[in-house]
Structure formats: C-alpha cells, structure tokens
Residue, then its C-alpha position, 0 to 999 in steps of 0.5 A: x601699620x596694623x596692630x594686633x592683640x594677645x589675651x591668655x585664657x588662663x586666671x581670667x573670667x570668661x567673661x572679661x575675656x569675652x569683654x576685651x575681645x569685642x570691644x576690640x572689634x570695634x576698634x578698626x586699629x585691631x586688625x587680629x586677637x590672639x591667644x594661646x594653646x595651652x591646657x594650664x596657666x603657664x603665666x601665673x598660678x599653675x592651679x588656677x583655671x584655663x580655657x582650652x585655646x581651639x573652644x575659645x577661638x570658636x566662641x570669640x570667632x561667633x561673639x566678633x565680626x571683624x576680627x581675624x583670630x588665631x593661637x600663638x602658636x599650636x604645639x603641633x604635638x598636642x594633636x594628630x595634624x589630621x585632627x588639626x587641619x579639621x579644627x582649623x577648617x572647620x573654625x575657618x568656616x565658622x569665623x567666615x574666613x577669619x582664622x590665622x593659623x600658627x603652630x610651631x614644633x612644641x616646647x612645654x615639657x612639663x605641660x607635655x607630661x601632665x599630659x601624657x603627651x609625647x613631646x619628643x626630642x628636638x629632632x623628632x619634635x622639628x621631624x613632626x613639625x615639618x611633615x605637618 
C-alpha cells in the first residue's frame, strides 16, 4: 500500500508548509505530497495569501529528497501547454525525476475571470485538454 499527502498553500505560512513537507520525507510510508494550482485560497478566506503551486513545488522538490511531488491537478487553461511541458521539465529535472504530473480540463469560473483568463465552454475546455 502507499500513502500520499495534500497540503494547500493558501492561508498558511511558508514556513509551516515547508515543516510539514520534510517531516514527511522522512516518513518512508509517504511515497508523494501534493498541492494545488490555484492563484487564490479557494478553501477559506479568498483574501488571504496563496502560494503559486509550480514556485512552491520547485522550492518543496529542493528542501526534500525522496518524495515524489505534484499539482492536484493543473488547469490546463491556466498556461499554453507549451509553456507547461517546459515547467514540467524543467522541475522534473530539479526533483531528479521526482515530478507527477496531473492536469485536468479547468473548472474555477470566478478564479478564471479575476484573472483574465478564458476558461471556455465545457466542450472547448475538454477540446484543450485533449489536444495538450
């Protein structure tokens, strides 16, 4: 059996996060830690601070050793897949290898908008998701 953890970077301190994150790879039942993709807490309180999931998988891949890591999930409307597939690589690189990645078709409407950033219909949203 393994086990997985989820920690969301939202109303949280970096530093509490960051605590969390190695005292799990230390743990050998954890076999991966997630977070997510989102550019607001969309858990609590809206207002409140968020770390952007690709920064923080980049700074949790160099603070850990063992742990696989990855975004539950990437809304693949939030960056050209081009632009994706070169994160993705590029952290892959800088984990040694250690990077899951998950992204789905995009759902948040209003984090979209506050945004500027089209989410589409359902059909063009899961048009995108399967041409990326």
């Amino acid at each position: 059996m393994r086990f997985a953890f989820k920690t969301s970077p939202q109303n949280t301190a970096w530093a509490d996060m960051l605590a969390v994150w190695q005292a799990a790879d230390d743990i050998d039942v954890f076999e991966s830690g997630w977070t997510f993709d989102h550019f607001y807490p969309i858990f609590s309180d809206s207002t409140g601070p968020c770390l952007e999931g690709w920064t923080t998988l980049t700074a949790l891949a160099q603070a850990t050793k063992r742990l696989r890591l990855g975004t539950l999930v990437t809304g693949i409307h939030y960056r050209h897949p081009a632009v994706l597939a070169n994160m993705a690589a590029a952290l892959d690189i800088i984990s040694n290898g250690r990077l899951e990645l998950g992204i789905g078709a995009g759902w948040n409407e209003e984090e979209s908008g506050a945004y500027g950033i089209e989410l589409g219909s359902i059909k063009e949203r899961f048009d995108r998701f399967e041409e990326a």
